[in-house]
MIZAKOL-70673 format. One record per residue: x, y, z of N, C-alpha, C in turn; residue number from 1; residue in three letters. Coordinates in pm, 1 decimal, always signed. Example, Ala and Ser with C-alpha at 12.3 -4.5 7.8 and 13.67 -1.06 7.14 Angstrom:
residues 2
       n.X       n.Y       n.Z      ca.X      ca.Y      ca.Z       c.X       c.Y       c.Z    i   aa
   +1319.0    -569.0    +780.0   +1230.0    -450.0    +780.0   +1320.0    -330.0    +780.0    1  Ala
   +1285.0    -225.0    +708.0   +1367.0    -106.0    +714.0   +1290.0      +3.0    +787.0    2  Ser
//
This chain:
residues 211
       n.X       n.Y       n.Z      ca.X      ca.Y      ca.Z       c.X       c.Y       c.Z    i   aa
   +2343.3   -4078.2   -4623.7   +2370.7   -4135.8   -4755.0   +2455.3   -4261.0   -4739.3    1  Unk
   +2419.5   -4378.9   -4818.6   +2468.5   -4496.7   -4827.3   +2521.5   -4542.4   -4971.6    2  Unk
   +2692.4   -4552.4   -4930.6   +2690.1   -4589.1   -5134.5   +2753.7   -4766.4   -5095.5    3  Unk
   +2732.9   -4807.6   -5198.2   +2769.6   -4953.7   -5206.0   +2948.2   -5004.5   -5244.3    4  Unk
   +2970.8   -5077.2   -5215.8   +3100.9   -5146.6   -5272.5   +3049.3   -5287.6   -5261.3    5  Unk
   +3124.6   -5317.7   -5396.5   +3162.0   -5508.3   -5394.3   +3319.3   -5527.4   -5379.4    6  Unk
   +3258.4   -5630.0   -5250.9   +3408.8   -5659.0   -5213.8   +3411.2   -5895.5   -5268.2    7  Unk
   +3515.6   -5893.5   -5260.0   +3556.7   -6049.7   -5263.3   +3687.8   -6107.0   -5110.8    8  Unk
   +3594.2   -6206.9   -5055.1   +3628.0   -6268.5   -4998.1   +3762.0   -6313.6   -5018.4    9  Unk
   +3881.3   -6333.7   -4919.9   +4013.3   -6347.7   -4977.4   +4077.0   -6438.8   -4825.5   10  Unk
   +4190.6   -6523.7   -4921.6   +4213.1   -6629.9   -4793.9   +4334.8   -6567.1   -4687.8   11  Unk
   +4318.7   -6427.2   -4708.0   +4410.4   -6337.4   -4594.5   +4593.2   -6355.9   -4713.1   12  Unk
   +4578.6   -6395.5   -4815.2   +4706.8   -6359.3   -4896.4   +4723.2   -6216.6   -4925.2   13  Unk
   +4774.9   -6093.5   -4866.0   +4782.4   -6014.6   -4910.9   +4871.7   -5962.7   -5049.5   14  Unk
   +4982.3   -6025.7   -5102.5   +5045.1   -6030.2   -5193.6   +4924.1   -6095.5   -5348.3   15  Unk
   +4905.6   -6181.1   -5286.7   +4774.2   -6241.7   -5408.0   +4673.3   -6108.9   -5484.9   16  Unk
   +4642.1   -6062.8   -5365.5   +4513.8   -5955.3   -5376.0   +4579.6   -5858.5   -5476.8   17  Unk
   +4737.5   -5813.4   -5439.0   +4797.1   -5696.1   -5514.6   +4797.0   -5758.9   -5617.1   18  Unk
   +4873.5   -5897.9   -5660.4   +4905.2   -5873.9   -5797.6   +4794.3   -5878.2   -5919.5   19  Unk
   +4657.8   -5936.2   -5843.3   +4544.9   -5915.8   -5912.8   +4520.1   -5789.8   -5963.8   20  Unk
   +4568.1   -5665.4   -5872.0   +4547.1   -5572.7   -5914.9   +4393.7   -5502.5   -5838.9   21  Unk
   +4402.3   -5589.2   -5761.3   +4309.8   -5565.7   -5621.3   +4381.9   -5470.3   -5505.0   22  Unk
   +4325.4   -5398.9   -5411.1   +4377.8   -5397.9   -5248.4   +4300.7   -5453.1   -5145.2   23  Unk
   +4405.2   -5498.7   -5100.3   +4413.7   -5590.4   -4957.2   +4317.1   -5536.2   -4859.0   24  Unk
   +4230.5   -5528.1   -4825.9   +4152.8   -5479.0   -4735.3   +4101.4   -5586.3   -4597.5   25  Unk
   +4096.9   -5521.8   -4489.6   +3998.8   -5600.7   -4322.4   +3852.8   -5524.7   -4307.9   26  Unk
   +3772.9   -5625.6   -4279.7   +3678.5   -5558.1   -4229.1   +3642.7   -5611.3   -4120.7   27  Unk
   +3598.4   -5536.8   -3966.9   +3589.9   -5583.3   -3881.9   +3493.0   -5468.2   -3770.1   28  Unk
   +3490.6   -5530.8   -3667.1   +3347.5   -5468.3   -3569.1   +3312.3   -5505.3   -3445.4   29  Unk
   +3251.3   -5400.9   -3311.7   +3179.4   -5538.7   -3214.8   +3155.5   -5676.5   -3239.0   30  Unk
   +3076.5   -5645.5   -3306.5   +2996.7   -5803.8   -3366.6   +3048.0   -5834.4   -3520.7   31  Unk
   +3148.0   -5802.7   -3586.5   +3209.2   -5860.6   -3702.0   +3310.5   -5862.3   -3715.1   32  Unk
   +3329.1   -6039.0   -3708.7   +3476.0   -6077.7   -3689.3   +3594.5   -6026.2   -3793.5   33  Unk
   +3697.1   -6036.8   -3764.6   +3802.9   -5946.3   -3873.9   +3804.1   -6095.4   -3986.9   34  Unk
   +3740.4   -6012.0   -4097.8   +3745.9   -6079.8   -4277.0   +3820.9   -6025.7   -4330.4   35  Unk
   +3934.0   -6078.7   -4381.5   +3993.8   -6039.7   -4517.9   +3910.8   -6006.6   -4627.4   36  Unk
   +3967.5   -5905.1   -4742.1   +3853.1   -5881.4   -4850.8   +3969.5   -5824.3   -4947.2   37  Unk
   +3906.8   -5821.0   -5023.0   +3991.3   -5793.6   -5172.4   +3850.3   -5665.4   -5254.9   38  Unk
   +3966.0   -5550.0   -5237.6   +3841.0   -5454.8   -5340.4   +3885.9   -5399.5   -5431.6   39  Unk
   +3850.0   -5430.0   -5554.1   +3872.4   -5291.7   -5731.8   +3905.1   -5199.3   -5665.4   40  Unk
   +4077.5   -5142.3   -5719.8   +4159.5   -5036.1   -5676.7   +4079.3   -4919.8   -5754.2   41  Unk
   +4030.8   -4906.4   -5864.8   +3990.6   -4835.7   -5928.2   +3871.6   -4793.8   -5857.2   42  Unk
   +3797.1   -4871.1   -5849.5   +3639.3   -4829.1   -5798.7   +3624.1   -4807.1   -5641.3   43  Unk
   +3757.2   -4850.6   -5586.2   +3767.0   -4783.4   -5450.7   +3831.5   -4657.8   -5468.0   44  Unk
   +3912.4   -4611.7   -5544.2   +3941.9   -4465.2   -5575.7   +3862.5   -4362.7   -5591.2   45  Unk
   +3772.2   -4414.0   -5669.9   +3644.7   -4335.3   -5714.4   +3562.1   -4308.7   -5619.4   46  Unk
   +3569.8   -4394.9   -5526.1   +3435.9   -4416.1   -5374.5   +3494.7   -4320.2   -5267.2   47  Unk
   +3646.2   -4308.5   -5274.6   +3708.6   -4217.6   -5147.4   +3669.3   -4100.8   -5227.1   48  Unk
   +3706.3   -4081.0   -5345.7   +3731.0   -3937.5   -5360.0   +3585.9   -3864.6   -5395.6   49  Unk
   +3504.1   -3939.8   -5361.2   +3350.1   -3933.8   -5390.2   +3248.1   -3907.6   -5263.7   50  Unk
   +3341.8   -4021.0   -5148.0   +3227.9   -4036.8   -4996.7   +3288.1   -3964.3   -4919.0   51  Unk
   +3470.8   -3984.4   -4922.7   +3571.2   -3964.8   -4824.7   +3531.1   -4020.2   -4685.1   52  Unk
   +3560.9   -4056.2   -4630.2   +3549.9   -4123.5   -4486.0   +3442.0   -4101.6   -4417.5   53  Unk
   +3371.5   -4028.3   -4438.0   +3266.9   -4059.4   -4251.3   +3160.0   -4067.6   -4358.3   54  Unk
   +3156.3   -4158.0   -4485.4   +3006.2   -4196.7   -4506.2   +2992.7   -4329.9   -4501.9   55  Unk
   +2876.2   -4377.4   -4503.2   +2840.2   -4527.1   -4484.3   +2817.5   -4579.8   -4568.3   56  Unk
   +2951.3   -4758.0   -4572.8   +2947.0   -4765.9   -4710.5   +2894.4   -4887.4   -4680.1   57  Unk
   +2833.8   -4969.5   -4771.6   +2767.0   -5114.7   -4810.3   +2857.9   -5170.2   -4863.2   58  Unk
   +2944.1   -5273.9   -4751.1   +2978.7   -5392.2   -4866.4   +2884.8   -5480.6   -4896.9   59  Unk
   +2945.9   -5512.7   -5029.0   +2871.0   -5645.3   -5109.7   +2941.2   -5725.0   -5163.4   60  Unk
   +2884.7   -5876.5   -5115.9   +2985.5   -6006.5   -5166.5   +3002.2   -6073.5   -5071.7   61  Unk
   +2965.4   -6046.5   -4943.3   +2982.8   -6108.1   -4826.1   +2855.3   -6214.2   -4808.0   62  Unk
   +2879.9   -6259.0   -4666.2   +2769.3   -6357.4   -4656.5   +2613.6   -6282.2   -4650.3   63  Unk
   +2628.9   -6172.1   -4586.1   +2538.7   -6070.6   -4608.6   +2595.5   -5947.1   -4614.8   64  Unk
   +2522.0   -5810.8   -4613.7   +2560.3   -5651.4   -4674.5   +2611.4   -5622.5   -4555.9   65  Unk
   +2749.0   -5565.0   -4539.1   +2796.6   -5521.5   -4377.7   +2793.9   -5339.2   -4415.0   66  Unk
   +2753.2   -5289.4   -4328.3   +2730.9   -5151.3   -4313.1   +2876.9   -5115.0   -4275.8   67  Unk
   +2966.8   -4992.9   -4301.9   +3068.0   -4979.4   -4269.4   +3098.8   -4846.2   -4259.4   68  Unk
   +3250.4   -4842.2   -4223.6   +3287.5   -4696.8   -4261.2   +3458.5   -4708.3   -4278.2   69  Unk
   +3513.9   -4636.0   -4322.1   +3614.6   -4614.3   -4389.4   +3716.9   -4595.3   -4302.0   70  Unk
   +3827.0   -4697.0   -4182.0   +3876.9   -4669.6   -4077.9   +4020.0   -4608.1   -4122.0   71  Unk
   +4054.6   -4670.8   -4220.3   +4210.9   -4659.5   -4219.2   +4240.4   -4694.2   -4385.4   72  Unk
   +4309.4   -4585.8   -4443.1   +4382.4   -4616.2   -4576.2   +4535.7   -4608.7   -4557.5   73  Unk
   +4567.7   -4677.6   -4628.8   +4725.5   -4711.3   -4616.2   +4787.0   -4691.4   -4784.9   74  Unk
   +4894.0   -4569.5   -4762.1   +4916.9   -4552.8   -4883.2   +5117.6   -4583.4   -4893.2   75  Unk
   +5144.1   -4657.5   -5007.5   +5270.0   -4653.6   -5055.9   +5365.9   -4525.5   -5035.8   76  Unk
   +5484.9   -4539.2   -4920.8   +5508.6   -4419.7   -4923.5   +5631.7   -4418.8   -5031.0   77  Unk
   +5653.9   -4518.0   -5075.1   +5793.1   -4468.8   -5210.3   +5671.5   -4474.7   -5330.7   78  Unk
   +5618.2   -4548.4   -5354.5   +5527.5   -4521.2   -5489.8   +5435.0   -4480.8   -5518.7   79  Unk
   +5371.4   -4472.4   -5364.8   +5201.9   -4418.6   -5387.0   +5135.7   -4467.5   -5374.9   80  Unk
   +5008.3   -4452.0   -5435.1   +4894.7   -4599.9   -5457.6   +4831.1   -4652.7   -5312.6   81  Unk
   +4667.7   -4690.6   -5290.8   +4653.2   -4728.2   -5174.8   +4703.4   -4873.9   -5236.6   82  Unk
   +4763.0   -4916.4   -5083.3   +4808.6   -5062.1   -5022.8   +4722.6   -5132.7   -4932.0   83  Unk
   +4598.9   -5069.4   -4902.2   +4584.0   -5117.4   -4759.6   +4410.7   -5039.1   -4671.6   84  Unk
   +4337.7   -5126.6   -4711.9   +4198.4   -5042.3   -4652.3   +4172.5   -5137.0   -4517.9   85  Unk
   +4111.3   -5070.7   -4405.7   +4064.3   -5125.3   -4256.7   +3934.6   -5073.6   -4293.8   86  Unk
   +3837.1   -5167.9   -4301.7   +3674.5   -5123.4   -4264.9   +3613.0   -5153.7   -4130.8   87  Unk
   +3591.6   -5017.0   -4077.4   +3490.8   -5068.0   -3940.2   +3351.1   -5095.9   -3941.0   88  Unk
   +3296.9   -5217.6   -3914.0   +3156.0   -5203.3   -3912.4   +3109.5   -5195.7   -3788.3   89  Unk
   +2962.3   -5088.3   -3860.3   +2877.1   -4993.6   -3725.2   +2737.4   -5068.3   -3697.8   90  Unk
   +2675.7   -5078.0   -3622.4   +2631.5   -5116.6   -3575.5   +2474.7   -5069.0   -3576.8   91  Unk
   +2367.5   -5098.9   -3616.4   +2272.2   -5001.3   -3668.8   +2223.0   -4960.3   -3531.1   92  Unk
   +2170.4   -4794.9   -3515.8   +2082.3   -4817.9   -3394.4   +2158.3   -4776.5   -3325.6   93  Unk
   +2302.3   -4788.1   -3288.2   +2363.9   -4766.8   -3158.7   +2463.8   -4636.6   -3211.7   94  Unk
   +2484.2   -4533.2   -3134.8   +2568.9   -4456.9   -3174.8   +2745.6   -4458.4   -3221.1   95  Unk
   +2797.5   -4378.4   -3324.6   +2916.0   -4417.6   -3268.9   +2974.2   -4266.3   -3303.3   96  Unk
   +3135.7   -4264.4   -3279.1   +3210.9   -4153.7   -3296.2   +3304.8   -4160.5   -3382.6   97  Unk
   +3339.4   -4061.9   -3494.4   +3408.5   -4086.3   -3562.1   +3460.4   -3880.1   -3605.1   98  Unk
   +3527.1   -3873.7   -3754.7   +3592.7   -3750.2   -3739.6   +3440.7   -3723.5   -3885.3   99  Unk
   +3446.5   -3596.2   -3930.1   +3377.4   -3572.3   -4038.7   +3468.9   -3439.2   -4076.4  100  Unk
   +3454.9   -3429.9   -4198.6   +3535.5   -3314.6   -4279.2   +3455.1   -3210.9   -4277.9  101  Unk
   +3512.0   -3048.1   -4277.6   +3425.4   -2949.1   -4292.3   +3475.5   -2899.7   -4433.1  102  Unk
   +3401.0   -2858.6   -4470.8   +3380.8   -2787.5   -4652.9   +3351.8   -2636.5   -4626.7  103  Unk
   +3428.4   -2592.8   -4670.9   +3443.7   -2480.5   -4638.9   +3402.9   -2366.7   -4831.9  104  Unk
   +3265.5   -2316.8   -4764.5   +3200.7   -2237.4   -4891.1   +3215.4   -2071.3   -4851.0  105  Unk
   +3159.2   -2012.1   -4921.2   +3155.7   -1872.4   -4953.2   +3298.4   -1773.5   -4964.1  106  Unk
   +3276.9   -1689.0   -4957.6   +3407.6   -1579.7   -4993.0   +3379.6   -1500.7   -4844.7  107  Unk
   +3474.0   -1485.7   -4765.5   +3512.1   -1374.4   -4659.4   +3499.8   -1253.0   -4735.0  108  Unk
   +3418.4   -1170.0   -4686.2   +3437.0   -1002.8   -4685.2   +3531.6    -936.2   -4660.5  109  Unk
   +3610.7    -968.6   -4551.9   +3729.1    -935.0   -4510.0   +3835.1   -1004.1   -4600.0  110  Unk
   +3857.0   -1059.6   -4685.1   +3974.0   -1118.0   -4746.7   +3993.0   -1009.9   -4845.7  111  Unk
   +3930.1    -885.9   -4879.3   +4000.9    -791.1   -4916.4   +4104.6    -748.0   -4856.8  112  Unk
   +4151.9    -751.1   -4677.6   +4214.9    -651.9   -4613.8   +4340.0    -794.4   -4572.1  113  Unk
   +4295.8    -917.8   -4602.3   +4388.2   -1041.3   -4558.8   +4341.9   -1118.1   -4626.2  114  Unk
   +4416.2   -1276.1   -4557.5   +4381.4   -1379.8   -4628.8   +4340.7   -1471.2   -4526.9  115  Unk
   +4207.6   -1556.8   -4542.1   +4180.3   -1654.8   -4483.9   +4230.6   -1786.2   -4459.5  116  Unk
   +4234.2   -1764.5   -4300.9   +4363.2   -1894.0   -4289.3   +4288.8   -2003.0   -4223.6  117  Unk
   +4271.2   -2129.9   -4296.9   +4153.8   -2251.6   -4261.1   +4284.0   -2327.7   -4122.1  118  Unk
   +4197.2   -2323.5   -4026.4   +4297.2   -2416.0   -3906.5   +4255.4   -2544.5   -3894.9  119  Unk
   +4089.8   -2559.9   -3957.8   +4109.4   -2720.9   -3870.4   +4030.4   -2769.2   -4029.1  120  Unk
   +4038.9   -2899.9   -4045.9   +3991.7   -2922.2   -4137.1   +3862.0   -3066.3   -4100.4  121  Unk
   +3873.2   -3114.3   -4008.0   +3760.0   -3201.3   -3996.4   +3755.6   -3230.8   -3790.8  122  Unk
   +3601.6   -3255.6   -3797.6   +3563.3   -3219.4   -3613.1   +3538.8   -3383.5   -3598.1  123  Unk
   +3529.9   -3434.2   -3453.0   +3484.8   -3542.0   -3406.1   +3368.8   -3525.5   -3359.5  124  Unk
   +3259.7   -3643.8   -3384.4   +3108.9   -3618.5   -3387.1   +3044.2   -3748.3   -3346.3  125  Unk
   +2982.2   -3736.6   -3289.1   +2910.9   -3882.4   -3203.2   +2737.7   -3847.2   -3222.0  126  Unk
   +2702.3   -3944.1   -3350.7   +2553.4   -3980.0   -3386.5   +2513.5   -4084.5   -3430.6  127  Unk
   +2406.5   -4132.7   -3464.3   +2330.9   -4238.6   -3495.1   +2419.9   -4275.8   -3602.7  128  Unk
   +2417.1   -4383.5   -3692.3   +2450.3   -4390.5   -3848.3   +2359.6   -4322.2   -3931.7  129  Unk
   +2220.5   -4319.6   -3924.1   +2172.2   -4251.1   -3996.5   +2164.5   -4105.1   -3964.2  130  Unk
   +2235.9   -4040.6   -3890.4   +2200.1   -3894.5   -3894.8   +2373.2   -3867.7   -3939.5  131  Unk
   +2504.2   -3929.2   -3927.6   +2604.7   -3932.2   -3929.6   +2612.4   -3792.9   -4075.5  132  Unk
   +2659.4   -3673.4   -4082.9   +2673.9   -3642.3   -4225.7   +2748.5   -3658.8   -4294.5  133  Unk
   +2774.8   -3642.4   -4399.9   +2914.0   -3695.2   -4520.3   +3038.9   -3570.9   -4475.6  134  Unk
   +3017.2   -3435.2   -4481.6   +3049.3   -3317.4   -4425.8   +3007.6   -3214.8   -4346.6  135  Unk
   +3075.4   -3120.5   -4283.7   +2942.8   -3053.0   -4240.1   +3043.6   -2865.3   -4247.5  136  Unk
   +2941.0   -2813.7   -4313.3   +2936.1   -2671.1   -4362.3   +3035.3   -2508.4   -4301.9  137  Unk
   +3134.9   -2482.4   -4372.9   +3191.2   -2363.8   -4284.9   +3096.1   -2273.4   -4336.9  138  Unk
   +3060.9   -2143.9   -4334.4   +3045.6   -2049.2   -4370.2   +3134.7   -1947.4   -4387.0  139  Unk
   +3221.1   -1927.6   -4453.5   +3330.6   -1791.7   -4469.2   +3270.3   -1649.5   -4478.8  140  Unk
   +3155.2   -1672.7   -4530.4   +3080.5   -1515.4   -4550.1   +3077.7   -1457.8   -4445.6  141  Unk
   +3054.0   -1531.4   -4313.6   +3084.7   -1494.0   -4178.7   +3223.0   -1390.4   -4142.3  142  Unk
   +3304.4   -1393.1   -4198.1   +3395.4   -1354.3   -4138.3   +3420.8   -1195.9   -4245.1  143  Unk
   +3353.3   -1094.7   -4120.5   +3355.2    -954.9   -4211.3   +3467.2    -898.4   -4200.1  144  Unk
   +3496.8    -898.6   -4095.6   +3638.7    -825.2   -4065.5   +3749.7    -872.7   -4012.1  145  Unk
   +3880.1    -758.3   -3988.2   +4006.9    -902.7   -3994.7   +4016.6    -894.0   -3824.4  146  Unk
   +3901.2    -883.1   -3766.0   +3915.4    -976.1   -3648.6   +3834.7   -1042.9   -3630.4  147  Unk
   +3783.7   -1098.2   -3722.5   +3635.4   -1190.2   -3702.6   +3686.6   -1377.6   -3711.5  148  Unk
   +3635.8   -1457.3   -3680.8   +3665.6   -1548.6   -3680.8   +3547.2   -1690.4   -3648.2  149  Unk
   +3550.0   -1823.2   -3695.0   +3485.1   -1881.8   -3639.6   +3539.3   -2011.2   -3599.6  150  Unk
   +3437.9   -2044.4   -3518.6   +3547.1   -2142.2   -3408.1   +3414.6   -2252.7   -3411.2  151  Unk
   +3435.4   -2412.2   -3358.1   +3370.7   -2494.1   -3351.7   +3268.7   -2495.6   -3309.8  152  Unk
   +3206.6   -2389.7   -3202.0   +3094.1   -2373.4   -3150.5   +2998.0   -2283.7   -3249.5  153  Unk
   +3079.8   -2237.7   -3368.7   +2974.5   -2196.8   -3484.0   +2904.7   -2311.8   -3555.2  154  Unk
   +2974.0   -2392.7   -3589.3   +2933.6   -2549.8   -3658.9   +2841.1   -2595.7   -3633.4  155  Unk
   +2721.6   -2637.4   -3727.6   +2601.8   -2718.2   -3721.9   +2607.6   -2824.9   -3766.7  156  Unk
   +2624.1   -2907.0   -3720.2   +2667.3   -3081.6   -3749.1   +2505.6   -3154.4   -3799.8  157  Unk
   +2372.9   -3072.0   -3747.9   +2258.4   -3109.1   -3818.9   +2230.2   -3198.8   -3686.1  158  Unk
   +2100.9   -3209.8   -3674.1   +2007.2   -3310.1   -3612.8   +2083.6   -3447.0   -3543.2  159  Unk
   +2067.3   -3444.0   -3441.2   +2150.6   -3568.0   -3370.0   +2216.0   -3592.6   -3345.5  160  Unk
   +2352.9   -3451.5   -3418.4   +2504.7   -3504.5   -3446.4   +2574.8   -3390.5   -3285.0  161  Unk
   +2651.2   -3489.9   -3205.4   +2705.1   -3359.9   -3167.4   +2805.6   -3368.2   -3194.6  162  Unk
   +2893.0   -3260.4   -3177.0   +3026.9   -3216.5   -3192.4   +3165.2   -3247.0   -3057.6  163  Unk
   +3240.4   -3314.8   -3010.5   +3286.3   -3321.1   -2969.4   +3426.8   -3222.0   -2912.5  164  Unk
   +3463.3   -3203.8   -3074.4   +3594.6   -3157.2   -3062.6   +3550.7   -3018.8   -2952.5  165  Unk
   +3682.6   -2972.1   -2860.2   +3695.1   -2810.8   -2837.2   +3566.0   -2711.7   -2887.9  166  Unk
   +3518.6   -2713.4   -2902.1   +3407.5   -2549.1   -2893.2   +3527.0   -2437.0   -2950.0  167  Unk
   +3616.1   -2416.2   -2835.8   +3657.5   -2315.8   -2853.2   +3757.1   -2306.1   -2949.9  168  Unk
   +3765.0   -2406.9   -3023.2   +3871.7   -2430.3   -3116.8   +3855.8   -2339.8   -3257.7  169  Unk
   +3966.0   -2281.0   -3309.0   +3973.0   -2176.2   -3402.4   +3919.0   -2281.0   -3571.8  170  Unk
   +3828.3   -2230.0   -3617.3   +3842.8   -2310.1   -3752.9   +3862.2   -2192.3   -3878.8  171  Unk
   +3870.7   -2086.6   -3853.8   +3948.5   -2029.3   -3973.5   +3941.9   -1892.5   -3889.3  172  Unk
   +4033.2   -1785.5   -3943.3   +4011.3   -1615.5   -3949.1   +4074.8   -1585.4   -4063.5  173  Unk
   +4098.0   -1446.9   -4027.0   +4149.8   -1329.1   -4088.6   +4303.6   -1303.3   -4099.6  174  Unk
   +4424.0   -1334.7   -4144.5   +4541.8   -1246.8   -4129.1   +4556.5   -1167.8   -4216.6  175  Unk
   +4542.0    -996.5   -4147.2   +4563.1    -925.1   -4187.9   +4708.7    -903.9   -4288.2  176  Unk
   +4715.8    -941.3   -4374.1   +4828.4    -943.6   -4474.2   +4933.7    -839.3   -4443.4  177  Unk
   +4790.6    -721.2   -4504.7   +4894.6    -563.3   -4525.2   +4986.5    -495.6   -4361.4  178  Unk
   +4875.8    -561.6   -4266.9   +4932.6    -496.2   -4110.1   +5080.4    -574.8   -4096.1  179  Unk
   +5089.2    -713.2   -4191.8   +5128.1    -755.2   -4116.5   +5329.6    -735.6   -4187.8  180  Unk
   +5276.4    -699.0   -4344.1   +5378.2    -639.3   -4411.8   +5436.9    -512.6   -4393.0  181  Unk
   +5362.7    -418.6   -4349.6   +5398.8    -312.6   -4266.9   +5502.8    -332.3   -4155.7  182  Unk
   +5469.6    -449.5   -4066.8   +5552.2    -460.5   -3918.5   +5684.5    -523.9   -3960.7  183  Unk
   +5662.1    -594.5   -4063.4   +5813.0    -655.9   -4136.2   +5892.7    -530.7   -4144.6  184  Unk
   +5863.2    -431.7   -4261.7   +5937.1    -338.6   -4277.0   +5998.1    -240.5   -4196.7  185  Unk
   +5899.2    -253.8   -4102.0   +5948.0    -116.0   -3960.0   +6056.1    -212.5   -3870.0  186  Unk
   +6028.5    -347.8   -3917.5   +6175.7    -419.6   -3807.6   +6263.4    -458.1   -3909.3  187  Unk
   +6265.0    -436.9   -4040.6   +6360.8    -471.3   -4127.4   +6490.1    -359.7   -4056.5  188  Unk
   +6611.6    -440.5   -4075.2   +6705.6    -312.8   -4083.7   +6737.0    -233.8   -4207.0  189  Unk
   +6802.5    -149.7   -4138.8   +6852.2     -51.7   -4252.0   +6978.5     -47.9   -4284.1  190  Unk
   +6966.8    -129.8   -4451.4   +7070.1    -154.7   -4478.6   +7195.3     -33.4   -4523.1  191  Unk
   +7134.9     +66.0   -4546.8   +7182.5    +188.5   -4595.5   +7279.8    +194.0   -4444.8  192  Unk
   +7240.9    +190.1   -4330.7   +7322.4    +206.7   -4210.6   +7403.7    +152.3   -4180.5  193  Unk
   +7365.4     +14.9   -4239.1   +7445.0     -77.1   -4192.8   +7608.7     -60.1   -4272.2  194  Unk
   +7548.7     -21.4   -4406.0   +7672.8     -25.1   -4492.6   +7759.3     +55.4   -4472.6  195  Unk
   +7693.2    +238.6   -4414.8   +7773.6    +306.5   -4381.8   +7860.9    +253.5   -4270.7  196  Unk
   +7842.6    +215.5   -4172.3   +7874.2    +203.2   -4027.5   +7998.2    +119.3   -4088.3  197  Unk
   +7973.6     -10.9   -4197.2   +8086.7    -104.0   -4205.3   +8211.0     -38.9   -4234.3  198  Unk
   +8148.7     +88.8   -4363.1   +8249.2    +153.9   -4450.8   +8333.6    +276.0   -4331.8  199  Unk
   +8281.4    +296.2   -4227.4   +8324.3    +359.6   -4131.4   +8434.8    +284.8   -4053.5  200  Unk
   +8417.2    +200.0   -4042.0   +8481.2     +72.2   -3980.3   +8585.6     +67.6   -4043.7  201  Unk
   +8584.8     +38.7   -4166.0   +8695.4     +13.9   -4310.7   +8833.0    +101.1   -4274.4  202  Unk
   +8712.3    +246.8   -4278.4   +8827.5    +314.4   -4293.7   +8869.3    +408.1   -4169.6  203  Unk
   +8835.5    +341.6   -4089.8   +8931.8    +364.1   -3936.3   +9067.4    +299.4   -3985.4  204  Unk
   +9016.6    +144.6   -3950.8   +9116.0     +44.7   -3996.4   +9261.9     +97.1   -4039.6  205  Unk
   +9177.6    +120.0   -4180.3   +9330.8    +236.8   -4298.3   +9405.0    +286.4   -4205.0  206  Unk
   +9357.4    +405.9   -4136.5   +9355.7    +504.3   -4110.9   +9485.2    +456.8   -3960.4  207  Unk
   +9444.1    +371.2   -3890.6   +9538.9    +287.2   -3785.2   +9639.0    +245.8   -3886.4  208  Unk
   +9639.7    +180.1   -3978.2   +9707.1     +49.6   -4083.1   +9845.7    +190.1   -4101.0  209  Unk
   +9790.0    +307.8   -4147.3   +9908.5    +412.3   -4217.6   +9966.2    +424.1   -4100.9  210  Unk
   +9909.3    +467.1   -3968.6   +9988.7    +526.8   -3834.1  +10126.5    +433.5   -3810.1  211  Unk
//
């Protein structure tokens, strides 16, 4: 999937771009030299929270359409707000590597007996641009019991894509909640003992204090 942006050419003023009410954005590549660009804060908001990073976006406004992808957002850390987009452009035809997010669907069977604990949230993947996916799929239904688990070598990244990260890497299980509230309590102390033992203590004390 390919979504579009219009971007505007900018003479590298980054202060200019903000007070327009623009962000400051680079786009750059093997073969595409680093351009300043200016893109609608609004309609780039809408495009992250829509493509999120590993899809391929079309700028438009340039001398021609640069194929891209989403390298780097830079956000305000006292106010917020992006400040700051890096676009990499890819290269058609030739592979490249980048991270992709996993989406994580269904309900665990086992999350009656615990709670499902997500460990990784996006894998590194080296494919074409066109086979590249936007996300790629957990299955939770998988996980029946609270020792079940799935790990990166469950992941189907789809046609072309491989997976880089660890194999053996954990991407969600089971913690058994109730086992694990149980073991709290059997190492909790006992305060009932404790209090006696102090009040024992107390009244030695006295008991020296009168002698």
């Amino acid at each position: 999937m390919t979504m579009t942006l219009s971007v505007t050419p900018r003479d590298g003023h980054i202060v200019a771009a903000a007070q327009q009410g623009d962000i400051p954005a680079v786009v750059y590549g093997p073969k595409q030299p680093s351009t300043p660009i200016a893109i609608d804060k609004q309609t780039f908001a809408k495009l992250l929270a829509e493509a999120g990073e590993s899809t391929i976006i079309s700028l438009e406004g340039l001398d021609e359409p640069v194929e891209v992808l989403i390298q780097d957002v830079a956000f305000d850390p006292a106010k917020g707000g992006i400040i700051h987009v890096d676009f990499y452009a890819i290269e058609r035809g030739k592979e490249l590597t980048t991270n992709v997010a996993l989406d994580f669907v269904g309900e665990a069977p086992a999350e009656k007996d615990g709670m499902v604990v997500k460990a990784l949230f996006e894998v590194e993947v080296t494919c074409r641009p066109s086979a590249l996916p936007s996300h790629i799929v957990v299955d939770l239904t998988t996980l029946a019991s609270t020792d079940s688990q799935i790990t990166v070598a469950d992941l189907d990244g789809g046609e072309g894509v491989t997976i880089n990260t660890d194999p053996e890497t954990s991407v969600a299980t089971i913690a058994a909640a109730k086992e694990e509230a149980e073991d709290e309590l059997t190492e909790a102390p006992d305060m009932d003992a404790i209090e006696v033992e102090a009040k024992g203590k107390d009244e030695a004390v006295d008991v020296e204090a009168s002698e």
